[in-house]
C-alpha atoms as an extended CHARMM CRD file, in Angstrom:
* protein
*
        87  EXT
         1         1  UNK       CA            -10.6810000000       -1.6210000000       16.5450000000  PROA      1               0.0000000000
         2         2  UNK       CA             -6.5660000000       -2.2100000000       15.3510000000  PROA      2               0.0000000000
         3         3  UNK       CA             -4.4510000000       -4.5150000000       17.0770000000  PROA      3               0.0000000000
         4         4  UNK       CA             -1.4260000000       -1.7730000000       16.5150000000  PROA      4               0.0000000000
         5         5  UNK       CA             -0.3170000000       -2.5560000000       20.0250000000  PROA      5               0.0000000000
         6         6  UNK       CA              0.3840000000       -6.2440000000       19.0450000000  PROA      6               0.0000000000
         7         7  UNK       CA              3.5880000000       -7.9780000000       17.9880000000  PROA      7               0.0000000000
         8         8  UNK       CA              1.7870000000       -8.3630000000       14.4490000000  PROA      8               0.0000000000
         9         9  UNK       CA              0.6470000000       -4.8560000000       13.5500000000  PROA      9               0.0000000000
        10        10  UNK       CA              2.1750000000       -2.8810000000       11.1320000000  PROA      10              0.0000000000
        11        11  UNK       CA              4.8930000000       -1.1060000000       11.9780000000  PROA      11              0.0000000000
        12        12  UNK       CA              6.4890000000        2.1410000000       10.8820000000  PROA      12              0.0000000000
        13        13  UNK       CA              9.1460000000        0.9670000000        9.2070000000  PROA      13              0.0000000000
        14        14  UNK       CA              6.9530000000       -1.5310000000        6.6200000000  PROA      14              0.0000000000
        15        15  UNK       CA              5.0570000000        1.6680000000        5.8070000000  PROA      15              0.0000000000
        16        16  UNK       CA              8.1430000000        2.9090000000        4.6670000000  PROA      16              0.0000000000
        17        17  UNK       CA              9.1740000000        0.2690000000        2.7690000000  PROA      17              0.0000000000
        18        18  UNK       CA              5.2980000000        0.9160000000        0.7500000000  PROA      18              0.0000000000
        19        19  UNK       CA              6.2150000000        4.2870000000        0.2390000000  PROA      19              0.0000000000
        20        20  UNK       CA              9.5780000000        4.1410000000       -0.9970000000  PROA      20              0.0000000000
        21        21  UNK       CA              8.8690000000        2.1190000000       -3.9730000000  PROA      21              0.0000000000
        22        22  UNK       CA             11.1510000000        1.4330000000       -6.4110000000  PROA      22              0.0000000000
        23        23  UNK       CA             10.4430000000        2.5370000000      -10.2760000000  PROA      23              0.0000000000
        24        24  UNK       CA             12.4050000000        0.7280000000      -12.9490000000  PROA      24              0.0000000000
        25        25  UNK       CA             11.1450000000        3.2780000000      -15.6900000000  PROA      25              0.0000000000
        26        26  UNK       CA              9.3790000000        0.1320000000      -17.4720000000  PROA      26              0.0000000000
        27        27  UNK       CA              5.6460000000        1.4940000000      -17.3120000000  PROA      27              0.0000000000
        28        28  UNK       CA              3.9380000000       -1.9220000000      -17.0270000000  PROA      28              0.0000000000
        29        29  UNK       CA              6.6800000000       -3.4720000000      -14.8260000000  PROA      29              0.0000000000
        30        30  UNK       CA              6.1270000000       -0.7860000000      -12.6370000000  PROA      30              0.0000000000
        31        31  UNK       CA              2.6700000000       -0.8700000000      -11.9850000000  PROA      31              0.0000000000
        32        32  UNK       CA              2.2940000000       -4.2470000000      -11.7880000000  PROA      32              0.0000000000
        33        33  UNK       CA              4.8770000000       -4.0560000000       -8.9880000000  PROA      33              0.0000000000
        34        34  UNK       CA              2.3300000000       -1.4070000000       -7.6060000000  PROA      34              0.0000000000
        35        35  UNK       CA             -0.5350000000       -4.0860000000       -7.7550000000  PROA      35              0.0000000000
        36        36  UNK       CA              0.8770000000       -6.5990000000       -6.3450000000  PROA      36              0.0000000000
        37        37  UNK       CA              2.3490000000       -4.4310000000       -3.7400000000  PROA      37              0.0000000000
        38        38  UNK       CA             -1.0170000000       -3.2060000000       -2.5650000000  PROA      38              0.0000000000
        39        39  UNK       CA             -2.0930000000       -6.5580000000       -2.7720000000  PROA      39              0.0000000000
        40        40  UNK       CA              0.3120000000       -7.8100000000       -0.0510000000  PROA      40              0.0000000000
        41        41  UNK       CA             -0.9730000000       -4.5510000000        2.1390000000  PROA      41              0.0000000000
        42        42  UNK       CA             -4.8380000000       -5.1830000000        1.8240000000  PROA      42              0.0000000000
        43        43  UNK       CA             -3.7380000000       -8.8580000000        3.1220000000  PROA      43              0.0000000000
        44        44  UNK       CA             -1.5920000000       -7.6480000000        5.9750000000  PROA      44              0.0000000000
        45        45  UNK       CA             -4.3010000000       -5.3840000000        6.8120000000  PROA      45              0.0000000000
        46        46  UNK       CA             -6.7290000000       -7.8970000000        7.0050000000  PROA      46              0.0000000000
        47        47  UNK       CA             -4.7500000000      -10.1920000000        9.2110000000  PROA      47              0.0000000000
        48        48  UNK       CA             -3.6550000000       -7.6510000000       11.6130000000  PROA      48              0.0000000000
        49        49  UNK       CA             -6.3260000000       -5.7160000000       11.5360000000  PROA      49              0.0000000000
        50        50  UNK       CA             -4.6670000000       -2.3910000000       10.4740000000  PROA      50              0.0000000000
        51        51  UNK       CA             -6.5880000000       -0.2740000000        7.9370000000  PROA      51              0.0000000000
        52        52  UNK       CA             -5.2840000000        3.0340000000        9.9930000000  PROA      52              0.0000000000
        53        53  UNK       CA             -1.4910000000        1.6130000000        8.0900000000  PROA      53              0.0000000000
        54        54  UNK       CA             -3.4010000000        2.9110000000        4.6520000000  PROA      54              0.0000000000
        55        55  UNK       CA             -3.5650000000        6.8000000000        6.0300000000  PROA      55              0.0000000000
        56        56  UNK       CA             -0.0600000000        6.8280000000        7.6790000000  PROA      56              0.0000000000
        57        57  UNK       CA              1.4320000000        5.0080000000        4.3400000000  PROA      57              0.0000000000
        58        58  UNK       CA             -0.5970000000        7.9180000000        2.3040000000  PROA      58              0.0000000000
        59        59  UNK       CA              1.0550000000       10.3180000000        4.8340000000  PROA      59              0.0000000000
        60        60  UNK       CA              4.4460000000        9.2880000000        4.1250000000  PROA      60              0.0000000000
        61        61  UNK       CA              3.6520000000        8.9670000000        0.2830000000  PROA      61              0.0000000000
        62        62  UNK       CA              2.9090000000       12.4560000000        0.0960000000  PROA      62              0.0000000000
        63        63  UNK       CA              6.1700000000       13.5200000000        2.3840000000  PROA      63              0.0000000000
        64        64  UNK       CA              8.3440000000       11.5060000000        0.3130000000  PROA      64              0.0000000000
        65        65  UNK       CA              7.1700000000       13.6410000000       -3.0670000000  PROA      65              0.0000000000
        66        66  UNK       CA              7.1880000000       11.2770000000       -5.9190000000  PROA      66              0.0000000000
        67        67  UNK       CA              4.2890000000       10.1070000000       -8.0270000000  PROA      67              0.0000000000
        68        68  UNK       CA              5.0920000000        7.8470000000      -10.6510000000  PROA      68              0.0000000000
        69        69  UNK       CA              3.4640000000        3.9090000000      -12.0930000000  PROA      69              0.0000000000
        70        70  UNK       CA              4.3130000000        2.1510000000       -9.0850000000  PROA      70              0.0000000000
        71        71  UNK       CA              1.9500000000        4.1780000000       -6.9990000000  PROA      71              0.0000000000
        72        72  UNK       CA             -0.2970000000        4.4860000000      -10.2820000000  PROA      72              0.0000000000
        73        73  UNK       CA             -0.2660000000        0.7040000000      -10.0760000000  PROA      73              0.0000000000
        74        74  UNK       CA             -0.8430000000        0.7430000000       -6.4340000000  PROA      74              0.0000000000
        75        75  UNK       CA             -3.7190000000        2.6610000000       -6.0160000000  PROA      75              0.0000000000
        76        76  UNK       CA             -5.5180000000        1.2940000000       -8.8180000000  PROA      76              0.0000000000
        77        77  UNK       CA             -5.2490000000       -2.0120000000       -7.2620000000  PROA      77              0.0000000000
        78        78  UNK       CA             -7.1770000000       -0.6340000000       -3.9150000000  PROA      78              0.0000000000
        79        79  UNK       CA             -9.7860000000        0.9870000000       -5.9820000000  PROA      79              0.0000000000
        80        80  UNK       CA            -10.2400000000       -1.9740000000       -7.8870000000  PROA      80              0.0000000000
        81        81  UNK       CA            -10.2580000000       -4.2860000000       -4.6790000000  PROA      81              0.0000000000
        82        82  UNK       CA            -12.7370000000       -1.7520000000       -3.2330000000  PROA      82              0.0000000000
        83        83  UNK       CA            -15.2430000000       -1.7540000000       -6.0660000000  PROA      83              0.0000000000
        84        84  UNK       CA            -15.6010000000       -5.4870000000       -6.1300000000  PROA      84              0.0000000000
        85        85  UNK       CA            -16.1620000000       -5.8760000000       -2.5420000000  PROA      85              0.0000000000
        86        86  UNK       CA            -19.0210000000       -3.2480000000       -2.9540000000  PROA      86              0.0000000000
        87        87  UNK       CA            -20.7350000000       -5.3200000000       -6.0870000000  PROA      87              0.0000000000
């Protein structure tokens, strides 16, 4: 169950704010900025309960068109996150 009707859930506009990442053109910069970035979303997730905020921010991801070592950076993080809570 998400608390998305709470004053703490994510809202549409901090989904934005994931999508519309910033690259500097500096390769590592970048996706460490990605890392860290999806580090600060697992958290929020966590405390509010919002793992539907991963699909819409996807969603809007995908609208928005770009792929570059922010979101490189970004989803490795998740994968990474996701394979050591499995081992």
């Amino acid at each position: 169950m998400t608390n998305e009707n709470n004053g703490n859930a994510i809202s549409s506009d901090e989904i934005l704010g994931y999508a519309q990442m910033a690259e500097t053109g500096d390769y590592g910069a970048d996706c460490a900025t990605g890392r860290l970035m999806a580090d600060a979303l697992i958290k929020r997730m966590a405390d509010t309960d919002g793992t539907p905020a991963l699909g819409r921010l996807v969603s809007e991801m995908v609208k928005a068109g770009r792929w570059g070592a922010v979101h490189i950076g970004f989803f490795q993080r998740l994968a990474d996150r996701s394979v050591q809570e499995l081992a």
